[in-house]
Each structure stands twice: as structure tokens, then as C-alpha cells.
N, C-alpha and C positions, 0 to 999 in steps of 0.2 A: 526504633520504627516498629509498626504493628505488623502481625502477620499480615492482614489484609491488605495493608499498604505496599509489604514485598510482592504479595501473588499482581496487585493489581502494575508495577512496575514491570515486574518480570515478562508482561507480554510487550514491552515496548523494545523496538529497535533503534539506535541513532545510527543515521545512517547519511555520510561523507560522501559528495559528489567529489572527485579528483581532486583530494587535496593537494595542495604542492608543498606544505611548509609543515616539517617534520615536529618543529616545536607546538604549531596547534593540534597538532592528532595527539601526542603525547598532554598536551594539557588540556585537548576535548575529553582525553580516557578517567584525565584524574578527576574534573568537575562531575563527571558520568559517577562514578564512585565515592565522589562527597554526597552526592544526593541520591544513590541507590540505584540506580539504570546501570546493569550487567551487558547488554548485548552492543557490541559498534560491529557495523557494517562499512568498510568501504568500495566505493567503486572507481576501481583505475585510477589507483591513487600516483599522486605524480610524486610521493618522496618514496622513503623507507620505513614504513610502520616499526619497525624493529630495531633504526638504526639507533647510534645515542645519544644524538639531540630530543628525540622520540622519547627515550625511557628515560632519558634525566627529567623532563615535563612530566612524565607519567607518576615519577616519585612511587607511591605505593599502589598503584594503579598498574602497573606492569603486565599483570597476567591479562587484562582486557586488552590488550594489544596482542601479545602471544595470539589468546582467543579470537581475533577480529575474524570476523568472514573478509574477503577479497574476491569483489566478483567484476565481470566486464561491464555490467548495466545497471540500469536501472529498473526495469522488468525484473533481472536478476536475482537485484537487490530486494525487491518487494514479496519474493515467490512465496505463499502459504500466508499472505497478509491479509485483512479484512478492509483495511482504510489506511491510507497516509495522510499525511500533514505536511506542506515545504515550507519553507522559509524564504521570504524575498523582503529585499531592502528598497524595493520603489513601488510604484501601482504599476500593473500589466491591464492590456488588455485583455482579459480572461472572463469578463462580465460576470464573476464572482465577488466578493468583499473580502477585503484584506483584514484579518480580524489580530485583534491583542492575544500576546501567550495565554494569559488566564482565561482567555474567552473561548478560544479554543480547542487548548491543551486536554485540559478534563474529556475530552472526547476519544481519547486516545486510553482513556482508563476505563474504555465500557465492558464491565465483568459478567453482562448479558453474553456475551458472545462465546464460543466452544471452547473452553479454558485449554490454553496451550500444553501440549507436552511438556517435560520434563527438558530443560535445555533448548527451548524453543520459544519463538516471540511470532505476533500475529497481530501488531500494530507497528506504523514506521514513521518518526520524524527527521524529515530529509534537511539536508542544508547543501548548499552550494560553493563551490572554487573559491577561494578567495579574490580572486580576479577578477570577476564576473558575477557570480553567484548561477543561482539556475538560470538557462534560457528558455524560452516560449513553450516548445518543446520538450523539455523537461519536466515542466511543469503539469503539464496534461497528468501525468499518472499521480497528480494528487487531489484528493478531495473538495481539501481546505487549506488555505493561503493565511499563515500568520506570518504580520511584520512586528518588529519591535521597536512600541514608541520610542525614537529619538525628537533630537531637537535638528539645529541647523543640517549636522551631518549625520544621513540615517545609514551608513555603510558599517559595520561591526563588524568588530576583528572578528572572525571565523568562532576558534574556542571559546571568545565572550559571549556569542550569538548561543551557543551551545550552552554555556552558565547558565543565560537566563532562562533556557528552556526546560533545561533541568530543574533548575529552581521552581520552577511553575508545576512542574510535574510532582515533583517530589510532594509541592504542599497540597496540590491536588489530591496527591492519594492518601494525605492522612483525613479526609474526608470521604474518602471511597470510600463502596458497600462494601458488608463483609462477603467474603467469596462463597461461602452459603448462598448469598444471592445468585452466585451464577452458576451453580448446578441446576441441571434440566435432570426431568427425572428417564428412565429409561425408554419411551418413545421416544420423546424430543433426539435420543440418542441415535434409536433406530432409524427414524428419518433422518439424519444427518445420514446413517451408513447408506440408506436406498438409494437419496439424493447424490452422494459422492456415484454410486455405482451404476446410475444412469447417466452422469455426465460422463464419464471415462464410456461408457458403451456407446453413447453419443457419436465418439469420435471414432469407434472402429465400426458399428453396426453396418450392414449392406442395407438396414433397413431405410426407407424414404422418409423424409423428414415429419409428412405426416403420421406414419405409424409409430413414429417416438416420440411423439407432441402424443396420441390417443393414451402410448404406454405410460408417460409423467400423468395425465390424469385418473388414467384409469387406476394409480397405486396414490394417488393423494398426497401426494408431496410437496404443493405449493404453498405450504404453513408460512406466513411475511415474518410471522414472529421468532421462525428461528432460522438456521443454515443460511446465515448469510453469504453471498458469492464474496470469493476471494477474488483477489485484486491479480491475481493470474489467468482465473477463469474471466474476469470479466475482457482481460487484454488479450485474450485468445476470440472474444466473439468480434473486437472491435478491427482486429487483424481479417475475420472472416467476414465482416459485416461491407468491409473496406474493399475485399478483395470482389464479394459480388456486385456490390454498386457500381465498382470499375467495369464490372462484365457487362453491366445491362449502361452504362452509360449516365448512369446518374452524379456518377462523381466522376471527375476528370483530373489526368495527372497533377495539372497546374493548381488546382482548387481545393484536392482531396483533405488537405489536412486541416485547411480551417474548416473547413465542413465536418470533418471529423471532430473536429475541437468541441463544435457544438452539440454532436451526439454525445460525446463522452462526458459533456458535462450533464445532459439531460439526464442521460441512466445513471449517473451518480447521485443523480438526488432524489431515483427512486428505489437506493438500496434494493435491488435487485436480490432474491434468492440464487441459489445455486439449480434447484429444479428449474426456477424461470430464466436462467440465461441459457440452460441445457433448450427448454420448449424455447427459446429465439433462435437457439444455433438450427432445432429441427426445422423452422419455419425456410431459415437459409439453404441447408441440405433440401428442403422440398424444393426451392426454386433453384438449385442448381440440378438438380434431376429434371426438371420441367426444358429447362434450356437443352442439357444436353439433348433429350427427348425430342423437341421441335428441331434440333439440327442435324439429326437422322434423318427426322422426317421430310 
């Protein structure tokens, strides 16, 4: 495999909704390593990643299991990520399209984006329970919805479902750019730092929401072309966005979530920056200043 093809791997995560059967985490880890994808994520997994049903499947895959992250969520699971990908075996209502691995997958290999640390991934392909696979719910914190053509029976064994996605990945990236392509030169860099450094002030400033909507433009930070918002920044605004609609009454308990469903799919398809989900959170912090303000008054 080419260099380019490992940098372009190396930022992917696979990432297990509560597996329950110790033989597909161990034979997800080894298909993971026939095809070159280092990172597995689980979340609240129902075996034992470590027991020996687990490493006898994993064969010479072992240490990706050792190395698995173990987290409680799914949010968790995605933190520092720019996009995900899930995997579902029916149509939902999501009023997105269910697309083929290869159709996809290659989107998970975009070397445009701020090349991950060292020991670190910043795209995530989720799969679901054996039982179930994801729910409704689950689903939300991803992008893009691939199924994988079957015939009469479209339910796949867990670890299979993982093969073939690895398979697509793998061949995907002996087609990637070379990682030259995805070095930005030292602005691009700097505005990622200003951009990081006004979202974190964001959240402690006393300042009103409009004075830190003035401060992102005044410093020019809203470049579409680079610092794209991670998939943690964006589920921090949708959390905030949620909390004041309930305040002014536009969302109601019983309703909030499909209503949310629909926002969260709108800002996902406008690749939102990290400066411009910072200037929505300030638009928020202004109307929650304004409220508490008239309730003084």
C-alpha cells in the first residue's frame, strides 16, 4: 500500500454501536487490518473486547483491540470528527438517500481537511447492534446513510457489514490524492488557530452575543474553504439551539426532536465552518441576553 493511501486511511475511525458478540469485534478488528484501517471505537459494548472468543477472531489483529477506545456514546464516540457515515440495513425516514459503499465511502478519504495528529482519526464509520442495528436517533449524528446492496435478505452479519466497508475504503484510497494535496500553507493554519480560539471564548466570554458575531468578523475568519466545524462543535450548537427554542416556545417537548431532526439535517448540508457555527452560538447568547433582559424588565 502507498504512502498516500495509509495517511489517507489513518484519519478514519470504525466505530461499534454495543456490540454484543465477542466473535464480530474480534473478526471486525481483523478485516480492519487486512485492509489497513488502524483505529476501532466502541461504544458500550455489551461483550468483552479482550475476552478469547475476541482474540482468537482477531488472529493477528490483537493489538487493535488492546488499542480500541471504549466510550459511553455516540457524541463520545465522534469527538474531534469532521463527518460520519452509519450504516443501516432498511430505508428510514430521514429524507436523506441511502447510498452504496463505493458511492459514499471515498468521502471519508477527504485529505482537504486539517490532517490528523499523530495517533489520531477525524472521520467515523458507524455500524450498529447486531440486533437492531442503529435507531432513528442514532442516526441523526451522521451525514450520510450507506446500505449495502443485498438481495432478498439485506440484514448482514455485523463483522461482514464491516468487510465490505473496509473493502471500499481500502480501494478507495489507492485512488486518493497524494497528502501534498492536503497541506494548507501557514494562514490556512493560522485561521484554523483564531477560529479554534474564538469558539472556546464563545463559550466563557461575558461578552453579548452580538459583540462576538462583530469580533469573528472583524478578524476574518469565515474562509468556507477551510476549518471545517467538527461534529462535536456542531452537537454543542444543536444542544443550544434546542435549549432556546424550548425557551421562546417554538419547540415543544413532545415535537422537539423531529423538528430537530430537520435542522440537523439542513446544517449538515451546509458544511458549516467552525467561525460560522461560533457567529450562530453568538446569535443564541444575544437572544438569550435579550430574554433574560425583558424579564427584569
Amino acid at each position: 500500500m502507498s504512502q498516500a493511501a495509509r495517511i489517507a486511511l489513518s484519519r478514519i475511525r470504525i466505530v461499534l454501536v454495543e456490540p454484543a458478540g465477542p466473535l464480530n469485534v474480534g473478526s471486525a478488528a481483523r478485516v480492519m487490518k487486512n485492509f489497513g484501517l488502524q483505529h476501532l471505537v466502541l461504544v458500550n459494548p455489551k461483550c468483552d473486547p479482550l475476552g478469547k472468543e475476541a482474540m482468537q477472531m482477531a488472529v493477528h489483529a490483537k493489538n487493535l483491540l488492546h488499542e480500541a477506545q471504549i466510550v459511553a456514546s455516540i457524541p463520545a464516540a465522534l469527538e474531534g470528527c469532521y463527518s460520519a457515515i452509519a450504516t443501516t440495513a432498511r430505508p428510514r425516514d430521514i429524507n436523506t438517500p441511502l447510498e452504496p459503499p463505493e458511492q459514499a465511502l471515498p468521502a471519508l478519504l477527504n485529505l482537504s481537511l486539517e490532517p490528523p495528529q499523530a495517533g489520531q482519526t477525524n472521520q467515523a464509520l458507524i455500524f450498529g447492534p447486531e440486533d437492531r442495528g442503529l435507531s432513528n436517533e442514532e442516526l441523526i449524528y451522521a451525514q450520510r446513510f450507506v446500505k449495502i446492496p443485498t438481495d432478498d435478505y439485506s440484514a448482514l452479519n455485523l463483522a461482514q457489514a464491516v468487510a465490505v466497508c473496509c473493502y471500499e475504503l481500502h480501494r478507495a484510497s489507492l485512488h486518493s490524492a497524494t497528502p501534498s494535496s492536503a497541506l494548507r500553507d501557514s494562514a490556512d493554519v493560522n485561521d484554523t488557530d483564531s477560529a479554534r480560539n474564538l469558539t472556546n471564548a464563545l463559550r466563557t466570554s461575558p461578552l453579548s452575543g452580538k459583540q462576538t458575531e462583530s469580533n469573528l468578523l472583524n478578524q476574518q475568519v469565515l474562509s468556507p474553504a477551510s476549518n471545517q466545524a467538527k461534529l462535536n462543535e456542531l452537537e454543542g450548537y444543536y444542544q443550544h439551539l434546542e435549549s432556546v427554542l424550548l425557551s421562546v416556545e417554538y419547540l415543544y417537548p413532545h415535537t422537539a426532536a423531529s423538528r430537530m431532526r430537520k435542522i440537523r439535517q439542513l446544517l449538515q448540508r451546509a458544511t458549516p465552518t467552525s467561525a460560522e457555527i461560533a457567529l450562530l452560538r453568538g446569535m443564541l447568547r444575544q437572544m438569550e441576553w435579550a430574554l433574560s433582559e425583558s424579564k427584569q424588565g
